[in-house]
C-alpha positions in Angstrom: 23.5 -60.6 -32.9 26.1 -63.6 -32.1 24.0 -64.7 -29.2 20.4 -64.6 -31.4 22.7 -67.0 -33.7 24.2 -69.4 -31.6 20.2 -69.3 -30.1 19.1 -70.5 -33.7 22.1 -72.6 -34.0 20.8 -75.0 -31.2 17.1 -74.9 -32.2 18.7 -76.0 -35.7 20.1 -78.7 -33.8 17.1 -79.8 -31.9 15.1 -79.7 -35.3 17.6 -81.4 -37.3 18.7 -84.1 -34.5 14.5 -85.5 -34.2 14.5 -85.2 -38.5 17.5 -87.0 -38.3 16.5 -89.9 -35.9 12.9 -90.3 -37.4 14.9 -90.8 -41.4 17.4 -93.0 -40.1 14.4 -95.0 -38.8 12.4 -94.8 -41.6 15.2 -95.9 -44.0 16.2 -98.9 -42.1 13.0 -100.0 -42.6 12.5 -99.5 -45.9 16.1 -101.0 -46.7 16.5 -103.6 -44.9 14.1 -104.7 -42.0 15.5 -107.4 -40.3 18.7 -104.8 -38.8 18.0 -103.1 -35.9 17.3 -99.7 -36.9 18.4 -97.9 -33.0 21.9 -97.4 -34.1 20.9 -95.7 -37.7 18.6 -93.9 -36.4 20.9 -92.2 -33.9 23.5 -92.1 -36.4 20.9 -90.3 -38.8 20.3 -87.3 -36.0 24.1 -87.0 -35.2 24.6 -86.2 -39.1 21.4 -84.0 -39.4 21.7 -82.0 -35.8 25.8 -80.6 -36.8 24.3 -79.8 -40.5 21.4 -77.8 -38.4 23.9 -76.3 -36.2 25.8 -75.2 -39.4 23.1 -73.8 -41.4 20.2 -72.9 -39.1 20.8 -69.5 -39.1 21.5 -69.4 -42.4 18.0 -70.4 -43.8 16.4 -69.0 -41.1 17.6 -66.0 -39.2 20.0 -64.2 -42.3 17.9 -63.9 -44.7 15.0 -62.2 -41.8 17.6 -60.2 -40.8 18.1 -59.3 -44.7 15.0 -58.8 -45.5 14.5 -56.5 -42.4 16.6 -54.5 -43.6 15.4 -54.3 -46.9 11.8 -53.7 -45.8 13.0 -50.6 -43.4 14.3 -48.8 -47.1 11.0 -49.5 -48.6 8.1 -46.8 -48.3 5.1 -47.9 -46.5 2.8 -46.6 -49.4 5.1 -49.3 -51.5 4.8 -52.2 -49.1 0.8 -51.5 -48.9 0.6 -51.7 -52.6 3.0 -54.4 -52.9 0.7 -56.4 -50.7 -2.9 -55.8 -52.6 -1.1 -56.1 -55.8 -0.3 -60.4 -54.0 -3.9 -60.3 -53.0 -4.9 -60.1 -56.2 -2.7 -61.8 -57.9 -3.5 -64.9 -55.5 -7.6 -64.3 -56.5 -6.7 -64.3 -59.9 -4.4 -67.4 -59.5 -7.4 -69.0 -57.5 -9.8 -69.0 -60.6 -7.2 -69.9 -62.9 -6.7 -72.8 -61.3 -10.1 -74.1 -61.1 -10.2 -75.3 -64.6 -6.8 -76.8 -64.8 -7.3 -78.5 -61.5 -8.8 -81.6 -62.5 -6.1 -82.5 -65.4 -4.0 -86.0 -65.2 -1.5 -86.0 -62.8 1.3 -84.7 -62.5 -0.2 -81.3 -64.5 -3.6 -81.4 -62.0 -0.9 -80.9 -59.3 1.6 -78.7 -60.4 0.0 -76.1 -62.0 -1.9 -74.9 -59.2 1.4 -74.4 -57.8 2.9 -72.6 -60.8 -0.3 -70.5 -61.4 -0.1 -68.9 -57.7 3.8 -68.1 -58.2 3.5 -66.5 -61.7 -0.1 -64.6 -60.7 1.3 -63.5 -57.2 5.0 -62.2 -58.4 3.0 -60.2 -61.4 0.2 -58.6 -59.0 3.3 -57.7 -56.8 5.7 -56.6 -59.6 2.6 -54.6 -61.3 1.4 -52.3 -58.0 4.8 -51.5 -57.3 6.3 -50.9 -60.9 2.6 -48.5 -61.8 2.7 -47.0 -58.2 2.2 -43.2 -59.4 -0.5 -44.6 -61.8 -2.4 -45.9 -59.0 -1.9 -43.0 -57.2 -3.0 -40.5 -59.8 -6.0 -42.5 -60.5 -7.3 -42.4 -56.6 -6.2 -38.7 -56.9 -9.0 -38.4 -59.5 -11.6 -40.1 -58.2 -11.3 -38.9 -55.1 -11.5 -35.2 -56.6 -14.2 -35.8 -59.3 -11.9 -34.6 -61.6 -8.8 -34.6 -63.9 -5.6 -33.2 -62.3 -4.1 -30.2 -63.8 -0.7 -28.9 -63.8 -1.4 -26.7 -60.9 -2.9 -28.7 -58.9 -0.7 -30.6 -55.9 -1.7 -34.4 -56.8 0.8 -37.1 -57.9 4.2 -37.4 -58.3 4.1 -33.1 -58.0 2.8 -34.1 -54.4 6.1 -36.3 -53.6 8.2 -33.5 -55.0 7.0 -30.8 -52.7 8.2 -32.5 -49.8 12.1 -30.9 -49.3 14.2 -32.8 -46.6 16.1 -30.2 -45.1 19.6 -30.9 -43.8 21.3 -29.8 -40.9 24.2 -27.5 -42.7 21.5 -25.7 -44.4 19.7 -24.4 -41.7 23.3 -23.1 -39.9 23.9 -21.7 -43.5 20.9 -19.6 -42.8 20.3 -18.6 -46.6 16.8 -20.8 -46.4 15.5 -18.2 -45.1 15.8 -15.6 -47.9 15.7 -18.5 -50.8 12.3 -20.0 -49.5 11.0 -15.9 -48.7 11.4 -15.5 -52.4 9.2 -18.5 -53.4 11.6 -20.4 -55.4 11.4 -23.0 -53.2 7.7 -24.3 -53.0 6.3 -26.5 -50.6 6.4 -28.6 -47.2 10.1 -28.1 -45.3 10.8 -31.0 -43.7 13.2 -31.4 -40.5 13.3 -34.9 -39.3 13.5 -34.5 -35.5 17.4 -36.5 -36.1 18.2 -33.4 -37.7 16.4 -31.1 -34.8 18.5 -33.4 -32.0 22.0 -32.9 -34.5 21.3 -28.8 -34.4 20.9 -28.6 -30.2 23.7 -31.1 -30.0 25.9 -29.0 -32.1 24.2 -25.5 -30.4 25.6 -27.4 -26.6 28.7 -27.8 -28.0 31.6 -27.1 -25.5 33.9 -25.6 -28.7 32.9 -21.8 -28.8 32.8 -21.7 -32.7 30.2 -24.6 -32.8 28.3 -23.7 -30.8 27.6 -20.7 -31.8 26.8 -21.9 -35.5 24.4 -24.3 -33.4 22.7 -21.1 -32.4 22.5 -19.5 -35.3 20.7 -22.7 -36.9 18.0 -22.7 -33.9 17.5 -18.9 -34.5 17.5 -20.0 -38.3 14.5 -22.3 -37.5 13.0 -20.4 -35.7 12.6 -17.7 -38.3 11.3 -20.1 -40.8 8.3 -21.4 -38.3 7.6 -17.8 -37.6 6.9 -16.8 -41.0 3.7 -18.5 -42.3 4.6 -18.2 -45.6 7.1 -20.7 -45.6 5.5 -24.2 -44.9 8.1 -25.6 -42.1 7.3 -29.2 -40.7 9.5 -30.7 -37.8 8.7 -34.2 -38.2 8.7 -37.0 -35.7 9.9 -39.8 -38.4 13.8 -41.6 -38.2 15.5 -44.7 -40.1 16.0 -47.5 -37.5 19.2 -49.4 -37.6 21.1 -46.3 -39.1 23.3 -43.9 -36.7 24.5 -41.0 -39.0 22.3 -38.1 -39.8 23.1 -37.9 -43.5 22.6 -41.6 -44.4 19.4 -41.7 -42.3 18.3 -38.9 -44.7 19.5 -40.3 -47.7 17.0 -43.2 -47.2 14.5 -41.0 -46.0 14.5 -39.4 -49.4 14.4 -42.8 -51.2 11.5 -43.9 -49.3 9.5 -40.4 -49.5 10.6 -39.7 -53.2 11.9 -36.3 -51.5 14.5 -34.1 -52.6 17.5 -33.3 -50.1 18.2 -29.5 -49.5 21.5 -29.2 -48.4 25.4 -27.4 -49.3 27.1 -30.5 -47.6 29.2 -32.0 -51.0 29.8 -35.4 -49.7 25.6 -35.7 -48.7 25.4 -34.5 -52.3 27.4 -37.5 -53.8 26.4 -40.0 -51.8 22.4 -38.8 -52.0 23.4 -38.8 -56.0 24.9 -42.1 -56.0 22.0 -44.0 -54.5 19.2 -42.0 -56.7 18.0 -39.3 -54.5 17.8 -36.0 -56.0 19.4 -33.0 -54.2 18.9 -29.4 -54.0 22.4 -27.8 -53.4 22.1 -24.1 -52.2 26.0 -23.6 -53.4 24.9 -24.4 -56.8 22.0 -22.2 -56.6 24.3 -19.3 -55.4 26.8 -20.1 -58.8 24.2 -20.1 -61.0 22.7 -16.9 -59.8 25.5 -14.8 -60.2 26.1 -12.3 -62.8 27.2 -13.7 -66.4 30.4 -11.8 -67.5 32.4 -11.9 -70.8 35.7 -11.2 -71.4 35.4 -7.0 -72.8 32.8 -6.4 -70.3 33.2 -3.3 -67.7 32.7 -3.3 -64.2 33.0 -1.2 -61.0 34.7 -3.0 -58.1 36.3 -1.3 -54.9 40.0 -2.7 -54.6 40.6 -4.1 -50.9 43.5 -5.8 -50.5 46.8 -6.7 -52.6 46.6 -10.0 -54.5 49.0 -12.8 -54.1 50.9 -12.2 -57.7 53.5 -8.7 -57.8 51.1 -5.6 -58.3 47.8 -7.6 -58.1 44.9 -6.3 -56.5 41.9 -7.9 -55.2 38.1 -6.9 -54.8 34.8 -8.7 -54.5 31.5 -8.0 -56.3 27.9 -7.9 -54.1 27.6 -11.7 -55.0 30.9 -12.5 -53.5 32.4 -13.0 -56.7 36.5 -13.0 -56.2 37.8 -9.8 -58.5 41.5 -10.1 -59.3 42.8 -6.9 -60.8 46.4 -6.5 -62.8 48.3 -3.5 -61.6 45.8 -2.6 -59.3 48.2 -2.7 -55.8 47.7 1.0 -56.2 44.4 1.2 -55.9 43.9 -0.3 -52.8 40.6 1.6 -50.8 39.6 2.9 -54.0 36.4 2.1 -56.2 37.9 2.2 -59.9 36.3 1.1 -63.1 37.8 -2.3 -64.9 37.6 -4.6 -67.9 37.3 -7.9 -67.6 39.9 -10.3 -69.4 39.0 -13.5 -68.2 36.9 -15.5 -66.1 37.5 -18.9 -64.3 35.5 -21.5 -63.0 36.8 -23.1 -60.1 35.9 -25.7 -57.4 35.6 -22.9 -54.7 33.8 -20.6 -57.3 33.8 -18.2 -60.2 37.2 -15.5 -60.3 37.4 -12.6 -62.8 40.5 -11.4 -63.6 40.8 -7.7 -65.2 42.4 -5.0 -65.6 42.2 -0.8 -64.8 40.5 1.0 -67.2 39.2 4.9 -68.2 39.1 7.5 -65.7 39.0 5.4 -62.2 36.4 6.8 -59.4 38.2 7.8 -56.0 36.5 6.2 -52.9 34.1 7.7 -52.0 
């Protein structure tokens, strides 16, 4: 990057040291042309080549650079429009301009001019900002036909595409979720993601790797069952290292949803406008609703961190905290719920022993 600059620094200088010269000449003449015009002219390109050493890459290499950037984030379906959208908006400016051309001076001049900014920023502005219009209609006509709710055309199209993140697949709860058809359409794993998972699964740390393995035998069960639409796609963000911020613009540019239970991915991915799918979230709002009143069987494990507390879970992995219920410990006993609290880490029911308690079984 420094070297491409100080490269564009000197061409600046070149450029700006010949402008230089050839002004300084030019003005001499023009001023006054009995003087000898050499020493103006030279002092002309000393004052223009250290401005083009200062802001050649300024004009010229920063905002490419920017604009790079910029055009990396932007779908190709976006920059394809974009462009027809300035085609036509450049035709339309074209025959605008053919009446209004031979007008007085300075309007025969500058209109033109005007006309092919205003036409070309609107055709551009227009085939971006109607995008799923456009893409709805050439759905139609290419089907002969009106879409319908069912069927997979526009923006229900984008939407079926899930990014799927590397945490979910060690999770390894994709597999049931997408089994029982709540979770429609194309998986996507970027091959990033596919590289992050064996990287993790060669881990030298035991623990990793081993949750590295249990993501590859995750996949594996999701391309084996052909109900479950699993892609492994060759597609990466150049210019971006880290896994989750080369998804997060993956699902800007693809209009796709992120499927993961990593909460920072989940606020940054909400931050920049992506939607997110978060399992954890899924797995709170599935559980059973409970009111204060409310029976329930729960087998007592373990003491609880208060005196005389006991502790159980439900199926759902619901934390059970049970008053007085240290002497029930190994036992399956019947309780009434007093309270229930949502916290960060979960939901946790606190009750208390009640009727005629069922020995373990």
């Amino acid at each position: 990057m420094k070297t491409t600059a100080i490269i564009f620094r000197f061409i600046g200088f070149i450029l700006f040291a010949f402008a230089g010269f050839y002004l300084g000449e030019k003005l001499v003449g023009i001023i006054a042309s009995d003087l000898n015009p050499l020493p103006y002219a030279i002092g002309g390109a000393a004052v223009l080549a250290a401005l083009g050493f200062l802001i050649m890459p300024y004009i010229t290499l920063y905002p490419i650079l920017k604009m790079r950037s910029y055009l990396t984030k932007v779908s190709g379906q976006t920059l394809l429009l974009a462009l027809v959208g300035l085609v036509v908006g450049l035709v339309i400016a074209a025959l605008f301009t053919i009446p209004i051309i031979n007008l007085p001076d300075p309007f025969g001049s500058v209109l033109p001019f005007v006309a092919a900014v205003l036409f070309g920023y609107l055709g551009v502005a227009i085939a971006v900002g109607r995008q799923g219009d456009f893409h709805d209609m050439f759905s139609i006509l290419r089907r002969g036909s009106k879409p319908s709710r069912d069927s997979n055309s526009g923006k229900w199209e984008h939407e079926r595409s899930i990014l799927i993140d590397t945490s979910v697949i060690i999770d390894g709860r994709i597999v049931d979720i997408a089994k029982t058809g709540f979770v429609p359409g194309n998986l996507i794993i970027p091959r990033f993601v596919l590289n992050e998972l064996q990287y993790i699964a060669d881990s030298a740390e035991n623990l990793r790797r081993q949750r590295g393995r249990r993501g590859l035998e995750v996949l594996a069960e999701l391309q084996k069952d052909h109900a479950i639409k699993t892609t492994i796609a060759d597609i990466d963000v150049e210019g971006v290292k880290e896994v989750d911020e080369k998804l997060v613009m993956l699902g800007r540019q693809m209009k796709a949803p992120i499927l993961t239970n990593d909460f920072n991915l989940n606020r940054v991915a909400e931050l920049q406008g992506v939607h997110v799918l978060n399992i954890n979230d899924l797995a709170n709002a599935v559980k059973s609703i409970l009111l204060p009143g409310e029976g329930l069987i729960v087998r007592v494990i373990q003491e609880g961190k208060e005196l005389g507390q006991g502790v159980g879970y439900l199926d759902d992995g619901t934390m059970v905290v049970v008053e007085d219920g240290k002497n029930y410990v190994g036992k399956e006993i019947e309780v009434s719920v007093t309270k229930v609290l949502q916290t960060a880490a979960g939901r946790m029911i606190f009750s208390k022993p009640e009727g005629k308690n069922k020995v373990d079984k």
